[in-house]
LUMRO-917606 format. One record per residue: x, y, z negated of N, C-alpha, C in turn; residue in one letter. Coordinates in steps of 0.2 Angstrom, whole numbers, plus 5000, padded with zeros to 4 digits. Atoms other than C-alpha are relative to their C-alpha. Layout:
% residues N
XYZXYZXYZa
...
% end
This chain:
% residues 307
500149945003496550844857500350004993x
499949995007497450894842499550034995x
500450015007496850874824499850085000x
500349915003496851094821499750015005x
500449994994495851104839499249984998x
500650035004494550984832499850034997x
500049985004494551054817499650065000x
500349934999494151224822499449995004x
500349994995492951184836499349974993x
500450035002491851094821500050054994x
499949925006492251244809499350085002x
500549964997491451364822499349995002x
500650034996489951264826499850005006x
500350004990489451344843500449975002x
499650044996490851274851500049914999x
499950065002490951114842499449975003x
500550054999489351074844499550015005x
500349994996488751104861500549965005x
499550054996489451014878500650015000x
499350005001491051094877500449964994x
499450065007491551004861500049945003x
500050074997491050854868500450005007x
499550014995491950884885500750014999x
499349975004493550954874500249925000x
500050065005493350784863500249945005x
500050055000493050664874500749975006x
499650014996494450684886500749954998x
499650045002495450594874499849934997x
500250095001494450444873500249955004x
499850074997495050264878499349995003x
500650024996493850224893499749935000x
500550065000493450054889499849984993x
499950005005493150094871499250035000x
499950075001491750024868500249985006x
499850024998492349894877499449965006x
500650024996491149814893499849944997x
500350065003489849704885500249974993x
499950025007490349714869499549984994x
500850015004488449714861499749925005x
500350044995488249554875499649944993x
500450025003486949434868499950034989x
500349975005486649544852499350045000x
500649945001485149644845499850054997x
500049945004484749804842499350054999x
500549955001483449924836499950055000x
500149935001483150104839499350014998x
500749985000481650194832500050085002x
500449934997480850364839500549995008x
499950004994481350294857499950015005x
500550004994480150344868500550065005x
499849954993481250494875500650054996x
499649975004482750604871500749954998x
499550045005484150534858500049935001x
500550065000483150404856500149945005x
500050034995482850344873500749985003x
499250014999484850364878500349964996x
499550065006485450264863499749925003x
500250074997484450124870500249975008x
499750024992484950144888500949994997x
499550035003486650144879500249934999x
500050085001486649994870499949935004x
500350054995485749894883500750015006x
499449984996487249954896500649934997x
499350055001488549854885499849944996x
500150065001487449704883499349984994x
500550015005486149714869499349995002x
500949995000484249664868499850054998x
500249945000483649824865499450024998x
501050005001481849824854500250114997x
500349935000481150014857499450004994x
500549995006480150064840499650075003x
500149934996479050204846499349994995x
500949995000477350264837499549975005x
500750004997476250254851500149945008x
499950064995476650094864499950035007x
500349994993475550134878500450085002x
499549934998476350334878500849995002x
499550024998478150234880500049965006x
499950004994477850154894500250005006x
499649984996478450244905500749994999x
499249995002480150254895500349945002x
499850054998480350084898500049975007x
500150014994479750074915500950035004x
499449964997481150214918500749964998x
499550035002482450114909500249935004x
499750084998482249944919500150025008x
500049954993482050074935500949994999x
499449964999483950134930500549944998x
499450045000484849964924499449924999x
500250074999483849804929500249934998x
499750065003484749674921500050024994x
499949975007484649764904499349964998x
500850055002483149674891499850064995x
500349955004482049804883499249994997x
500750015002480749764871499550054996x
500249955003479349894866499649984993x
500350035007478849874847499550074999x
500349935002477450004841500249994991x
500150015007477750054823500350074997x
499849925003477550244814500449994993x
499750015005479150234804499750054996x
500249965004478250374792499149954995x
500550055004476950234787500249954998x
499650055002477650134774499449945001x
500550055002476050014776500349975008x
499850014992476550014796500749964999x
499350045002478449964792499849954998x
500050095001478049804783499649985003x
500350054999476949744793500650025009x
499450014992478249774810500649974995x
499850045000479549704800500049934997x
500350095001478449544795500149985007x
499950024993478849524815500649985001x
499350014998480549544815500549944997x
499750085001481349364816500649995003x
499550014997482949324820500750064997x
499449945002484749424816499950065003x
500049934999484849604818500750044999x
499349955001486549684824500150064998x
499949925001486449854825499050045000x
500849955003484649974817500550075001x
499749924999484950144821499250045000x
500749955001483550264813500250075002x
500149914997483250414825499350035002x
500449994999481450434824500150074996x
499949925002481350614820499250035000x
500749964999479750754817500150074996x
500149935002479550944813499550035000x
500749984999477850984810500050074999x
500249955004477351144808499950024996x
500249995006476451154793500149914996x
500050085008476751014776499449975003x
500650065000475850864782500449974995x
499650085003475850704775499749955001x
499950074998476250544777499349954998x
500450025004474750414777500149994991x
499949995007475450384759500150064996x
500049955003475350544753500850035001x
499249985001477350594756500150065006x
499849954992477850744767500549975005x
499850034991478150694786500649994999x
499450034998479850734786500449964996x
499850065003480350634772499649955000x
500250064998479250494775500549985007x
499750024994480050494793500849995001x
499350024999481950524791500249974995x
500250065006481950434772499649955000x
500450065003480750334765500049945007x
500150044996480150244780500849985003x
499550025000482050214785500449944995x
499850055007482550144768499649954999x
500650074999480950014768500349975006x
499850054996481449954784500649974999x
499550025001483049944781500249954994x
500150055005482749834765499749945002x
500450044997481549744773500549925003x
499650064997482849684786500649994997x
499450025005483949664773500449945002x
499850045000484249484777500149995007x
499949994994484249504795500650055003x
499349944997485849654797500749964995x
499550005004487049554787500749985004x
499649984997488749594793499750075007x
500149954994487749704806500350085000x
500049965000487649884809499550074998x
500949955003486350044801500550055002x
499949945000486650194808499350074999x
500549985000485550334805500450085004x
499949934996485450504816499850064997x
500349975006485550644803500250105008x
500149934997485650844810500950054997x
499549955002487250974809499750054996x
500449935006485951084800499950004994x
500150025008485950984784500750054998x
499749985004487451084780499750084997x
500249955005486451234775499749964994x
500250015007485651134764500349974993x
500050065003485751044746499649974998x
500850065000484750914740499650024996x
500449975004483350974735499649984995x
500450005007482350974717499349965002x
500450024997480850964726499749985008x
500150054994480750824740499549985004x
500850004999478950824742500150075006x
499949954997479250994748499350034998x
500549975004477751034736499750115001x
500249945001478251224732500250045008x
499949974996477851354746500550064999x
500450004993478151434759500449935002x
499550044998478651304768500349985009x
499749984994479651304783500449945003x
500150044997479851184794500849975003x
499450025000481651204800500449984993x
499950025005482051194782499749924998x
500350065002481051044779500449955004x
499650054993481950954794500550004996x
499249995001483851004786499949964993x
499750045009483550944766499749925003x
499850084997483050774774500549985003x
499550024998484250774783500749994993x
499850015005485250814770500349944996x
500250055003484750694759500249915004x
499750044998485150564772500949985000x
499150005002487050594771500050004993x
499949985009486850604751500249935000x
500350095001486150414751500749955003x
499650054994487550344766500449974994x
499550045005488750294751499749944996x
500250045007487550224740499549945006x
500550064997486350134755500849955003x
499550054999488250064760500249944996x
500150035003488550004746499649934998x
500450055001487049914742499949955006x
499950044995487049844758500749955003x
499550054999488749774759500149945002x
499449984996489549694770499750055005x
500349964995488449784782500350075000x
499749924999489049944789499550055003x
500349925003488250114784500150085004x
499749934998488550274795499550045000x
500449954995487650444799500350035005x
499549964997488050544812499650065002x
500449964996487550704819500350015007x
499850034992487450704838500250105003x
499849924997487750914840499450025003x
500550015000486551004847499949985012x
499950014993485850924864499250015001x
500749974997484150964875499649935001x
500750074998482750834872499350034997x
500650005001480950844870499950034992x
500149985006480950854852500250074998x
499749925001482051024851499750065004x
500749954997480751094864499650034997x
500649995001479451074857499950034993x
499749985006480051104839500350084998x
499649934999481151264842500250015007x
500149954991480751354860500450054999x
499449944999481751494856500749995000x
499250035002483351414849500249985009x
500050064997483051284865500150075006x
500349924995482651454877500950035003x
499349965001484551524869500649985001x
499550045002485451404869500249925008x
500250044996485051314885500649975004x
499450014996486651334896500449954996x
499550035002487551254882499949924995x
500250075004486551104876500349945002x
500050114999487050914877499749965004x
500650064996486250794889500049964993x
500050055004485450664878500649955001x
499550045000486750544884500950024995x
499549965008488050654874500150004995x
500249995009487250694859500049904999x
499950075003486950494858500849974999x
499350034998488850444863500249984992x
499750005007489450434844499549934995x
500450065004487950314839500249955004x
499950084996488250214853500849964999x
499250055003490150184849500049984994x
500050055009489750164829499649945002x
500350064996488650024837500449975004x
499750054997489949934847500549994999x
499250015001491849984844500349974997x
499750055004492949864838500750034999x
500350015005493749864825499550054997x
500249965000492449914817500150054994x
499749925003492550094809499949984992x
500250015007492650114789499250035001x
500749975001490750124782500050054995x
500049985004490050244772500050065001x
499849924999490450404781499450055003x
500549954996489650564791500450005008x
499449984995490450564809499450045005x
500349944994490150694824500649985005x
499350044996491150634841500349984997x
499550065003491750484834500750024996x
499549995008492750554820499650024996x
500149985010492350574800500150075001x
500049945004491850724796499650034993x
500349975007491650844780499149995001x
500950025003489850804772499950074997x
500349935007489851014762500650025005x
499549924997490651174771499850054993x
500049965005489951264757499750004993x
500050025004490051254740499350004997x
500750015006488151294734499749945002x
500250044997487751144745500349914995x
499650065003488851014734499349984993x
500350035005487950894723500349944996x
499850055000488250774711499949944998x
500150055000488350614708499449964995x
500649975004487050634695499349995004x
500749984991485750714710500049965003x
500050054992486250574722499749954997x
500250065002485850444710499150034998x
500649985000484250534707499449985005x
500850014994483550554722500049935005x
500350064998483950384726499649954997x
500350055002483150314715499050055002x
500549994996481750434719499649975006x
500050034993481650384737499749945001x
500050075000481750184732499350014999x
500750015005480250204721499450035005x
500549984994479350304734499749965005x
500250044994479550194748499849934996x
500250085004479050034735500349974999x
499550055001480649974735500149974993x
% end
């Protein structure tokens, strides 16, 4: 595909970011890229895997060779997942971990378990409540879910990802937002798809600075476009209602995570990608922050999660 076709199709969104971008995109991919067995005796992490993103990234990964620990809130409600997963590739190794990444109390005590090196962390546990909840720690949901909890772990296994892989599974919707003042999501009303997008957000703010700090380890977000999983159902029925004919299989929307995860060499850190190319982090100017803001709210963030 040429560069101005790309370009365009991520310009307009609907098209980009529905099955046709990805059926546009991937006809010019190398078929053995990643390449067979490339994760072979490696270990990998996904959290919110019980179904959806989630689940596909794990049947991913495990495809090209990875141990495969499934983080899920509620163990016994995944079971299935797992069950379906070793139904669909029987030589694959899939381990179910219970741990509600939105409880930093939960997170240290699942990564006081985790022993051993850790190749590839990919945080995709996701939530959209309806009304501001909060986190046991007093923090709103979805920044306890897509931050806080993310960054604790990810500190945690600090000494376990080195040279590895952190990917984090952020949303095309953070480009409406900027980072916001109030991260709590304190002042009303509060609105739910909005609360989803400034976390999101805020996860591409931080990619530079969690790359950094994590060095040599490599630092990505991606957004997977939009595709048809449980979460988007349940979340937004009308969007999910409208949009039906032109949503993503899970296994789509994941492809991007699953090559930052495997492809060699491996890609510059540090970035935003969508179909496995860099993409613009700001389409529109009110949305630009600076470096001032980012060093803000990560230190916000840090201090929240206890770091």
């Amino acid at each position: 595909m040429s560069g101005a076709l790309d370009t365009l199709l991520d310009r307009l969104v609907v098209p980009g970011y529905t099955r046709l971008g990805y059926r546009l995109r991937s006809r010019s991919w190398p078929a053995d890229d990643p390449r067979p067995n490339a994760l072979a005796g490696k270990t990998a992490i996904v959290t919110g895997a019980r179904g959806g993103l989630g689940k596909a990234t794990a049947a991913g990964l495990a495809a090209l060779g990875a141990t495969v620990h499934l983080v899920v809130r509620d163990a016994a409600k995944a079971a299935r997942t797992v069950a379906d997963l070793r139904g669909e590739d029987p030589n694959a190794t899939f381990v179910l971990d219970e741990c509600d990444i939105s409880d930093l109390d939960a997170v240290r005590r699942y990564a006081a378990t985790c022993a051993g090196r850790v190749d590839v962390l990919v945080h995709n546990a996701g939530v959209m409540p309806a009304h501001r909840t909060e986190s046991p720690q007093g923090h709103e949901l979805t920044l306890a879910t897509h931050v806080l909890g993310p960054l604790l772990l990810t500190e945690l296994l600090r000494p376990n990802l080195v040279n590895g892989r952190v990917i984090l599974v952020a949303s095309g919707g953070m480009y409406t937002q900027p980072l916001p003042t109030d991260p709590e999501y304190r002042d009303p009303p509060y609105r739910p798809a909005t609360a989803y997008a400034r976390t999101k957000r805020i996860q591409v703010a931080l990619t530079p600075l969690l790359a950094a700090h994590l060095a040599p380890t490599f630092v990505a977000t991606m957004h997977p476009g939009w595709s048809q999983t449980p979460g988007l159902t349940s979340s937004l029925p009308t969007f999910t209602t409208l949009t039906k004919p032109f949503l993503r299989t899970p296994t789509q929307g994941a492809d991007t995570t699953i090559w930052l995860a495997a492809t060699t060499p491996q890609p510059p850190t540090a970035n935003f990608w969508h179909d496995r190319k860099i993409r613009p982090t700001h389409y529109l100017a009110r949305t630009q922050e600076s470096a001032i803001e980012r060093d803000a709210i990560w230190t916000y963030c840090r201090k929240s999660a206890g770091i």
